[in-house]
C-alpha positions as CSV (number, residue, x, y, z in Angstrom):
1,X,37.3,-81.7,-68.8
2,X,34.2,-83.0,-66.9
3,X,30.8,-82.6,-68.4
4,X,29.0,-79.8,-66.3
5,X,25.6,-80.2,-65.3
6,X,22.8,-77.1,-66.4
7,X,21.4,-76.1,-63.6
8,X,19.8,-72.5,-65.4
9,X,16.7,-75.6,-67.2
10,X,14.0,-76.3,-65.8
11,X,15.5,-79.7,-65.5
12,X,18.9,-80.2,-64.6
13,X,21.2,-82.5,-67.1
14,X,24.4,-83.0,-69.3
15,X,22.5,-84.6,-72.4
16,X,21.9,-81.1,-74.2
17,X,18.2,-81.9,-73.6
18,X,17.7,-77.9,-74.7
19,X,18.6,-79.1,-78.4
20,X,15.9,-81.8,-78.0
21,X,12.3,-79.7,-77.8
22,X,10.4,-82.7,-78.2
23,X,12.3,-84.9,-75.1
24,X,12.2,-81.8,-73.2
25,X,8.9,-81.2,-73.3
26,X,7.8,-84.9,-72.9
27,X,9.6,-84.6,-69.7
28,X,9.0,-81.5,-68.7
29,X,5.0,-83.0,-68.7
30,X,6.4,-86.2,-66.5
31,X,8.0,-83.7,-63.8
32,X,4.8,-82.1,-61.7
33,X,4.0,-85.9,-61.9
34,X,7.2,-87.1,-60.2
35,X,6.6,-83.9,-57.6
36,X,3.4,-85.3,-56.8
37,X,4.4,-88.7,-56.1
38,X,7.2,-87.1,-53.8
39,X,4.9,-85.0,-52.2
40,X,2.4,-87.9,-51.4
41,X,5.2,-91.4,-51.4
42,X,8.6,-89.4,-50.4
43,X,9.2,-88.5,-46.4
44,X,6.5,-87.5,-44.4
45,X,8.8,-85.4,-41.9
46,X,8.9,-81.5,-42.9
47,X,12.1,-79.7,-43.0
48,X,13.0,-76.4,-43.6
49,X,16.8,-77.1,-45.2
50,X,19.0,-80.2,-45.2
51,X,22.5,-80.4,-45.5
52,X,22.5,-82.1,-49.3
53,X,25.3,-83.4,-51.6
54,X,24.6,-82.0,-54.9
55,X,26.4,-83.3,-57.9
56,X,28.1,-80.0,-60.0
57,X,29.7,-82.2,-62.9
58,X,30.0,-86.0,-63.7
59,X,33.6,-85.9,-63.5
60,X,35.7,-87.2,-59.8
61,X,35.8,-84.0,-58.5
62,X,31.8,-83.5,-59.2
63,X,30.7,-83.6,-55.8
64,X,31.7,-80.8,-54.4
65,X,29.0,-78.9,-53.6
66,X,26.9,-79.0,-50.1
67,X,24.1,-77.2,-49.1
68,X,21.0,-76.6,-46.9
69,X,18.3,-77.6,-49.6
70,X,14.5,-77.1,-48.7
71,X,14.1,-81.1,-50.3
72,X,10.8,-80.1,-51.9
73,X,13.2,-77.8,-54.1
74,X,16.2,-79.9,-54.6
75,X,17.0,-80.4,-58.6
76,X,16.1,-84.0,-59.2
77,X,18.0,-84.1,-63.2
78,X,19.5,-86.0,-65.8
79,X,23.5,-87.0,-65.4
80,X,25.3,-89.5,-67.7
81,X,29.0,-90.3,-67.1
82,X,31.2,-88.6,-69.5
83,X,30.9,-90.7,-73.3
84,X,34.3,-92.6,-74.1
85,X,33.7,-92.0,-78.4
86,X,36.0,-95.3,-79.3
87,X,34.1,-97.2,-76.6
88,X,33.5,-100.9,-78.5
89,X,31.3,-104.0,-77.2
90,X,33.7,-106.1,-74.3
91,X,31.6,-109.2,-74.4
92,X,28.7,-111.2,-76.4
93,X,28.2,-111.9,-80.1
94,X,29.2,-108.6,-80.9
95,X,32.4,-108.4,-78.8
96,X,34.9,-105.4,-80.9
97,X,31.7,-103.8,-82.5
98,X,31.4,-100.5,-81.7
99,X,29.1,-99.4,-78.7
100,X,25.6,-98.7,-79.7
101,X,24.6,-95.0,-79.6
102,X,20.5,-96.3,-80.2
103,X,18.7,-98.9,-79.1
104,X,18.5,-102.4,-82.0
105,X,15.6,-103.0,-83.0
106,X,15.9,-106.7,-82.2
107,X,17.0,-105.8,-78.8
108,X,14.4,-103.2,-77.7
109,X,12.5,-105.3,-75.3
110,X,14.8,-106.7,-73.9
111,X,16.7,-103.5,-73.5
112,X,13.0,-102.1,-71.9
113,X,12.5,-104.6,-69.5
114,X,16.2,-104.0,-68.2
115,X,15.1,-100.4,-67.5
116,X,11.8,-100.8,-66.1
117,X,13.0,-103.6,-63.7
118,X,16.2,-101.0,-62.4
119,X,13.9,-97.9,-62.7
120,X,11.3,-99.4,-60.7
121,X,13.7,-100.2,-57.1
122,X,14.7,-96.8,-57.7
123,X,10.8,-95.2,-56.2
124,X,10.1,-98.3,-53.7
125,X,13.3,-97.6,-51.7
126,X,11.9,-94.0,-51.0
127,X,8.2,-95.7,-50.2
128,X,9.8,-98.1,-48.0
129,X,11.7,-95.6,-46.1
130,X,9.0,-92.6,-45.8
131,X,8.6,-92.8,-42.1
132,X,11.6,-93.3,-41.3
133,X,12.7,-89.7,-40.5
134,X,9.8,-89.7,-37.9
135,X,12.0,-91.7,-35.5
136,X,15.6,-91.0,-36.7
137,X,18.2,-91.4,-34.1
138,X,20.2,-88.2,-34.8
139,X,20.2,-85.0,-37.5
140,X,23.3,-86.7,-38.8
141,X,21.1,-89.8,-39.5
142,X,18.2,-87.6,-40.6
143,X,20.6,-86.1,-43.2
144,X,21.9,-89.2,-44.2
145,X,18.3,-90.9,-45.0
146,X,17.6,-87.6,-47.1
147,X,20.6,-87.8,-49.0
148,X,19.5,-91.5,-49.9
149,X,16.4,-90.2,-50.5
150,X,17.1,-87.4,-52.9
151,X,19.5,-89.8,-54.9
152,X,17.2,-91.7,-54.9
153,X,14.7,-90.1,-57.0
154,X,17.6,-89.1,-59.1
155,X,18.1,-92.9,-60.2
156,X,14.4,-92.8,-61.2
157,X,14.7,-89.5,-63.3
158,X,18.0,-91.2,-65.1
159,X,15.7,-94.9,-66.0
160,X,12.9,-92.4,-67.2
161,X,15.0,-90.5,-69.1
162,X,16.0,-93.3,-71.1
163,X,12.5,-95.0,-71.5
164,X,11.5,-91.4,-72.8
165,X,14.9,-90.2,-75.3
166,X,14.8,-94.4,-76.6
167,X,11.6,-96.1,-76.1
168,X,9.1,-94.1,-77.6
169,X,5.2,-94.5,-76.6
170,X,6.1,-97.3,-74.7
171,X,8.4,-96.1,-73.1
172,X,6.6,-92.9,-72.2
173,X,4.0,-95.6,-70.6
174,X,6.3,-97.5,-68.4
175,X,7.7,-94.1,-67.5
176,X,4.5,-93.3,-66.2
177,X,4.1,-96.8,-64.9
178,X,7.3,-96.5,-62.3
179,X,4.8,-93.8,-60.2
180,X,1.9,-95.6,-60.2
181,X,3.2,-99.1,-58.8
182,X,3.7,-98.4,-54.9
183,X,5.9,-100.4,-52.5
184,X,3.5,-103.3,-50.7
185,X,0.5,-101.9,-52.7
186,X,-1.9,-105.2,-53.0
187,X,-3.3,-103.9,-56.1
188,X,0.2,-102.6,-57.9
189,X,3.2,-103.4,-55.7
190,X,6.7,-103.0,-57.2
191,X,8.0,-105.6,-59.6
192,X,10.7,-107.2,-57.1
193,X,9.8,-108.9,-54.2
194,X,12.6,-107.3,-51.6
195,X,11.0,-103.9,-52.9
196,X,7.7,-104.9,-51.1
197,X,8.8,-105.3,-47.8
198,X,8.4,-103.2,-45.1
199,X,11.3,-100.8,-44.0
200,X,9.6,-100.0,-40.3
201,X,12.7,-99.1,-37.8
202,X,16.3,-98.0,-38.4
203,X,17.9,-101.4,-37.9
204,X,15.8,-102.4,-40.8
205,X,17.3,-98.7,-43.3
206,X,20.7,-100.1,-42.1
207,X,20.5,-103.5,-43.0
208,X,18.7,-102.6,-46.8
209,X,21.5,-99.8,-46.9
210,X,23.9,-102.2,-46.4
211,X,22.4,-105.5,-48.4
212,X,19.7,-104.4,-51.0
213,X,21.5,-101.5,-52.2
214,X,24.9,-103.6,-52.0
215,X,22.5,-105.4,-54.8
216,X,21.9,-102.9,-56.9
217,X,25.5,-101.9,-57.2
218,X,26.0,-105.2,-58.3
219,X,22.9,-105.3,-60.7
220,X,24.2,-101.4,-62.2
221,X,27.4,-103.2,-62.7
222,X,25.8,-105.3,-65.4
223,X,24.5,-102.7,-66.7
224,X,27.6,-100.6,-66.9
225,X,29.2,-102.9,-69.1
226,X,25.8,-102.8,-71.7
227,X,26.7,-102.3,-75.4
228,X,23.7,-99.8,-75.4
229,X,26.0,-96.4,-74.4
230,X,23.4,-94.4,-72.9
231,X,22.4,-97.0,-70.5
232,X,26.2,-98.2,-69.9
233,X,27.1,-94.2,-68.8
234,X,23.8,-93.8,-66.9
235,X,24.8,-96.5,-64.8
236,X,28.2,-95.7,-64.1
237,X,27.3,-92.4,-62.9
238,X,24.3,-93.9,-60.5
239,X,27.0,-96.8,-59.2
240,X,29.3,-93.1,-57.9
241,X,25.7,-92.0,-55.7
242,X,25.1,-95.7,-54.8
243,X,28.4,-96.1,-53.1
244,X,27.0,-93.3,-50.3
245,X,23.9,-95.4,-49.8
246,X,26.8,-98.6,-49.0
247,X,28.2,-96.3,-46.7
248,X,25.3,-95.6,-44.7
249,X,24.5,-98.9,-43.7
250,X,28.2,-100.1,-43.3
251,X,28.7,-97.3,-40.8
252,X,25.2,-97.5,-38.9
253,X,25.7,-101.4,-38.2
254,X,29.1,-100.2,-37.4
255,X,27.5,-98.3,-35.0
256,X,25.1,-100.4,-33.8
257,X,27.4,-103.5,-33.2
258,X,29.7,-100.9,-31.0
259,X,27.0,-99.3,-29.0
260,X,25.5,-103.1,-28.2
261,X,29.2,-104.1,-27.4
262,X,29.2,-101.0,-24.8
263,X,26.3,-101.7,-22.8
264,X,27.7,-105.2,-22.6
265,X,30.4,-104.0,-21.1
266,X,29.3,-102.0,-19.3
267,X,26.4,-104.4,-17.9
268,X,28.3,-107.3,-18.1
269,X,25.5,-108.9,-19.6
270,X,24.5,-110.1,-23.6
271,X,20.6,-109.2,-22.4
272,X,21.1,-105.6,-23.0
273,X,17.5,-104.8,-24.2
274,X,16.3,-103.6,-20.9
275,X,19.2,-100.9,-21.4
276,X,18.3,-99.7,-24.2
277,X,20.3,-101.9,-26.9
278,X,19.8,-104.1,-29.4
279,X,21.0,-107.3,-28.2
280,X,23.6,-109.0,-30.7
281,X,21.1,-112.1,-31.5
282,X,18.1,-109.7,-32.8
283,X,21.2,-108.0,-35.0
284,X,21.8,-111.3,-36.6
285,X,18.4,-112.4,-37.1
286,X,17.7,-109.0,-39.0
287,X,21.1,-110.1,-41.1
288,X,19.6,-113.1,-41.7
289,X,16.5,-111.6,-43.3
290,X,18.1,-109.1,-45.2
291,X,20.6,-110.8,-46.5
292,X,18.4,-113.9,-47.8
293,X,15.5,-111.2,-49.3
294,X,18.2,-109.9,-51.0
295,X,19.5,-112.8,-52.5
296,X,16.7,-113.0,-54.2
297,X,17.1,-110.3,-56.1
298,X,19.5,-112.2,-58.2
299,X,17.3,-114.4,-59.8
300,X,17.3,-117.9,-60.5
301,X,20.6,-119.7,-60.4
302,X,20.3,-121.1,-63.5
303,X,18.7,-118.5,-66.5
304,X,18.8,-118.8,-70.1
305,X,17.8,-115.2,-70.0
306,X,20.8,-113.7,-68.2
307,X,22.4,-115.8,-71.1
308,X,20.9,-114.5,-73.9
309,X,21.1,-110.8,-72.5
310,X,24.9,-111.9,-72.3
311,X,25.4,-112.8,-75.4
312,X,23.7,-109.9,-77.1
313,X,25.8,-107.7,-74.8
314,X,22.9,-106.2,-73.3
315,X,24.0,-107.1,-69.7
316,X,27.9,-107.7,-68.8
317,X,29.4,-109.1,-65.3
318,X,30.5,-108.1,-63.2
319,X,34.4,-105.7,-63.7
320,X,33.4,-107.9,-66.9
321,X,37.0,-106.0,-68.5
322,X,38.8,-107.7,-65.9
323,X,37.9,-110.8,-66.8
324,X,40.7,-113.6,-68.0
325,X,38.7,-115.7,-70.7
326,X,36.9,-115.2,-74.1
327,X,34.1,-112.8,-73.0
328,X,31.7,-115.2,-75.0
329,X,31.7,-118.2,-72.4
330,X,30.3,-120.9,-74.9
331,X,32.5,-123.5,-74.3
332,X,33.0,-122.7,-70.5
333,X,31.3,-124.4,-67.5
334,X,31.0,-123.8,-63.8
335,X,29.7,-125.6,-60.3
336,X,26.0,-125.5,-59.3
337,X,25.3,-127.0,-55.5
338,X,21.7,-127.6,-55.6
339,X,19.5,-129.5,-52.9
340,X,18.0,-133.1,-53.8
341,X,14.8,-134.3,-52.3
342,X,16.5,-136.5,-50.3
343,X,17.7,-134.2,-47.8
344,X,21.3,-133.8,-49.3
345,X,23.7,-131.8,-52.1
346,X,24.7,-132.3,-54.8
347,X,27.2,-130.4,-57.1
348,X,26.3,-130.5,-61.5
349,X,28.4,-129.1,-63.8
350,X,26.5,-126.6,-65.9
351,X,27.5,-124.6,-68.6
352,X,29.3,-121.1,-67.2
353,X,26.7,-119.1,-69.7
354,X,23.4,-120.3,-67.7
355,X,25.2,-119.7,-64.6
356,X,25.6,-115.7,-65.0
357,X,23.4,-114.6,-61.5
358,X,25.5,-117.6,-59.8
359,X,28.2,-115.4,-61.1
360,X,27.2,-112.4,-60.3
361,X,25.4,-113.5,-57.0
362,X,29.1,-115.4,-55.7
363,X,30.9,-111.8,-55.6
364,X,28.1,-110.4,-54.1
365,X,27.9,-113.2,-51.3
366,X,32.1,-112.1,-50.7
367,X,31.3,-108.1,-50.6
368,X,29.1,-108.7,-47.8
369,X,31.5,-110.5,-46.2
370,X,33.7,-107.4,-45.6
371,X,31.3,-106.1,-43.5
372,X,30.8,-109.4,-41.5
373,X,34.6,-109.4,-40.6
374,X,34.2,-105.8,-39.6
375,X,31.2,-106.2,-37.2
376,X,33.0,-109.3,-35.5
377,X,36.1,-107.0,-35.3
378,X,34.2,-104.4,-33.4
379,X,33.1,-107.8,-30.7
380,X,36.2,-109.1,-30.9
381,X,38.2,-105.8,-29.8
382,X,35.5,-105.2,-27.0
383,X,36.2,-108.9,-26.1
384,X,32.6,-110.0,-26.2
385,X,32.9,-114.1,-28.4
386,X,29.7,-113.5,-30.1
387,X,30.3,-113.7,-34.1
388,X,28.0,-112.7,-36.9
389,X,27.7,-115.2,-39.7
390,X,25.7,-114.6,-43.4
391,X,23.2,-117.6,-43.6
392,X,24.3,-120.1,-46.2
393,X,22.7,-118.8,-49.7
394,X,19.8,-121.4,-49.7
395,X,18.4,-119.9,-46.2
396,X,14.7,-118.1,-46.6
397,X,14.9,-118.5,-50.5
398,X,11.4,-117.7,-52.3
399,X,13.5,-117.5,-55.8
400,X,15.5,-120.3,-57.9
401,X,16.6,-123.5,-56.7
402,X,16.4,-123.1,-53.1
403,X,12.9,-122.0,-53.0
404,X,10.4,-124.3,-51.7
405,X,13.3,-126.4,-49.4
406,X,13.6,-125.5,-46.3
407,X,17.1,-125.2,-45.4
408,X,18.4,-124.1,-42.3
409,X,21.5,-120.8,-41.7
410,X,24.1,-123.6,-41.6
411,X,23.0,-124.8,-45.1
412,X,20.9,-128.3,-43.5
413,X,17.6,-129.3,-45.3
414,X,15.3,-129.9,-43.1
415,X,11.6,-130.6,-43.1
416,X,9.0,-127.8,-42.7
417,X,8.3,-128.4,-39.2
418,X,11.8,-128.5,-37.6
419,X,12.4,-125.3,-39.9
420,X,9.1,-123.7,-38.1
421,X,10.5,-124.8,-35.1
422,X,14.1,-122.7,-35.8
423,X,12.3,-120.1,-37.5
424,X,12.3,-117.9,-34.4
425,X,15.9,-118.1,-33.7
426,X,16.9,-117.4,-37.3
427,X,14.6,-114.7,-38.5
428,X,12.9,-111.4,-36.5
429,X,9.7,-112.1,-34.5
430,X,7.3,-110.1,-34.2
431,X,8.5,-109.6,-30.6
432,X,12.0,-108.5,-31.8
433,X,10.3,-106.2,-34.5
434,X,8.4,-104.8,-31.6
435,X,11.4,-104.4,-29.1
436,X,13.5,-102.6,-32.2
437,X,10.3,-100.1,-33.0
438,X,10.3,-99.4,-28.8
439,X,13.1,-98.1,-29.3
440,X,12.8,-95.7,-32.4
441,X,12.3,-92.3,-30.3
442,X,13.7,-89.5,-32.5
443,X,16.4,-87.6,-31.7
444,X,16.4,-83.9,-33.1
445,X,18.5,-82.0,-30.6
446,X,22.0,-81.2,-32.3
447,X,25.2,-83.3,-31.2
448,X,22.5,-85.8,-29.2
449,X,21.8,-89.5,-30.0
450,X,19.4,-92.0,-29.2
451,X,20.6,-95.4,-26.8
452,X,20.6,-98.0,-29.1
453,X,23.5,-96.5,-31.9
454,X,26.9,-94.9,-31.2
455,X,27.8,-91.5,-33.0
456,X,29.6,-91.5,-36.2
457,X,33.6,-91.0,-35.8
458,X,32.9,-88.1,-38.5
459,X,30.4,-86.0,-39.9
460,X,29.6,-85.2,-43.5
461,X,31.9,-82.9,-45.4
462,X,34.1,-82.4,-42.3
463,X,31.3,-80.6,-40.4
464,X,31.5,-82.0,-36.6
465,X,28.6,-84.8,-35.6
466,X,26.8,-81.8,-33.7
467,X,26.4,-79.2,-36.5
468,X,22.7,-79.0,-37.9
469,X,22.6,-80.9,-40.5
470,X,19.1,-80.6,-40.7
471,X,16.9,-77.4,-39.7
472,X,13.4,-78.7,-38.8
């Protein structure tokens, strides 16, 4: 049977938080703090009811129920995945021990820093995205940035719970910690760098949609595979929610790329911006910028961290069950390209364990391109011979071993002033930025949608693309 969720207590959850007075109350007093950092950080448009997903259980068939929520009310709780009792560690030093139920005491740092670095992308997303709904392109859009939105704030609720049920006074501080640090603050911005960045135009929600939070399915993978239980079900529940988020920005490049391939068409001309579309070379220069930002959010190529966390069994890979070797990866190595000073590669052979965000980073890198193939698809059936391409991984690189080359999309090192030369042809100027936000009118009226997107081929929960999704 799948665990229901309480939705009678004040805060919604499956963790019998009513037999724990002491946890309830402690987050009962973070709660009015959370609602004020919505009401000040979260969306700045008003609505009187959107059309929500509202988990009812943890189990597959848990997401039944839809509603018009007044988002204010909605009931932000605490959901772990259902506990597997003969659950034992798949990887590390303690590889066939059971899983643990409490945190080690040798591990508790470690474990911390895991949570505050996950918990803390959970609020920035919301802070980057809070004026979004000012200019959204359709009510089914609107709804769909809510949705992300809500869940959002959800993910934050399930980090804090844990900092709170595991972590004691320090954890109660970095609980508290995760609402004071705002996106692009200069005096406390969020601890990742992609987190910082500015989220200004719908182009922008797409591509983070589709690349950051393609990242944090990745990183929550990791995570799922933890020998710590709590952590290992919280994740797997969050990974169910992030999947929606994928499927936003999928579908609204989806529907970008086919709206730009009409107008071409239809104009028989690539310079569709003075018809109201995003011309195919400002797509790809906002793919280039998205994708290399989050790249970043990997890490360094090479860390003896990710190794230790490895072998401790705090942090897994990737479908690390799936895996065909010793799940200890001491005697293993791997490849590492890495740029010499010259100007050229060259390839070292590195042990596999210091190569774990290479790891993790390489089936990233061939998720993305999925949705490549399916953007040129959409060009090639309109027969327009333009192709989207991901950057090679060393493009734009502020973190690991790429960082402080200049290299160029097709993976040539270059010096700095033939890569500020190209930089204008590979990333967003603020010209393009400025065309993209010229055309960010919002678009309220039911079954209408602005010029620059094409509708969705569906709506949400089989509702039609003009029912109101979102009463305003």
């Amino acid at each position: 049977m799948p665990e229901k969720i309480d939705y009678d207590s004040k805060i919604p959850n499956n963790v019998s938080l009513a037999d724990d007075r002491r946890l309830q109350r402690a987050l009962e007093g973070w709660q009015p703090k959370f609602m004020n950092w919505w009401s000040e950080m979260g969306p700045t448009l008003e609505t009187h009811g959107v059309y929500l997903r509202t988990a009812v259980s943890v189990g597959r068939d848990g997401w039944a129920h839809f509603d018009h929520v007044n988002v204010p009310d909605y009931r932000w709780g605490i959901f772990l995945a259902e506990r597997d009792p003969g659950r034992t560690i798949a990887f590390g030093e303690h590889k066939g021990e059971p899983a643990w139920q409490q945190v080690p005491g040798e591990y508790r740092a470690d474990l911390q820093r895991l949570i505050v670095i996950q918990g803390d992308t959970e609020p920035a997303s919301v802070e980057q995205q809070k004026l979004l709904g000012l200019t959204a392109p359709s009510l089914y859009d609107l709804r769909n940035l809510f949705q992300v939105n809500v869940e959002e704030g959800r993910h934050l609720w399930a980090m804090v719970y844990l900092l709170h049920a595991y972590f004691g006074r320090e954890g109660r501080e970095e609980a508290e910690a995760l609402l004071h640090r705002n996106s692009g603050s200069p005096d406390a911005p969020r601890i990742l760098g992609a987190f910082n960045e500015e989220t200004a135009d719908w182009l922008a929600f797409f591509m983070f949609t589709y690349f950051t939070d393609r990242d944090g399915k990745y990183q929550l993978g990791t995570l799922k595979e933890s020998a710590f239980d709590p952590l290992s079900r919280t994740c797997e529940f969050m990974l169910k929610e992030e999947a929606h988020h994928m499927f936003v920005g999928t579908t609204g490049i989806d529907r970008v790329v086919q709206r730009s391939a009409e107008l071409i068409r239809e104009h028989d001309t690539m310079d569709i911006g003075a018809h109201g579309g995003i011309p195919l070379e400002i797509i790809q220069r906002y793919l280039n910028f998205h994708y290399s930002v989050s790249l970043d959010l990997f890490g360094s190529e090479t860390s003896t961290n990710a190794a230790n966390y490895y072998t401790a069994g705090l942090k897994g890979r990737w479908l690390e069950p799936r895996r065909q070797d010793d799940h200890r990866l001491t005697d293993d190595s791997a490849q590492l390209a890495r740029p010499r000073d010259d100007g050229t590669w060259e390839t070292a052979e590195l042990q596999k364990i210091v190569l774990l965000n290479l790891d993790l980073r390489g089936e990233y890198i061939a998720d993305c391109e999925t949705g490549v193939k399916r953007w040129n698809k959409i060009l090639d059936e309109a027969g327009i011979s333009f192709r989207f391409a991901l950057p090679h991984p060393g493009f734009n690189r502020y973190v690991g071993i790429n960082s402080g080359h200049h290299i160029t999309p097709d993976g040539t090192i270059v010096d700095e002033q033939t890569w500020r030369r190209g930089r204008k042809h590979w990333l967003p100027s603020t010209e393009d930025l400025a065309f993209v936000r010229s055309l960010m009118r919002p678009v309220y009226e039911r079954g209408k949608i602005a010029s620059w997107v094409a509708p969705p081929r569906q709506g949400i929960n089989g509702k039609p693309f003009d029912y109101e999704y979102v009463y305003l």
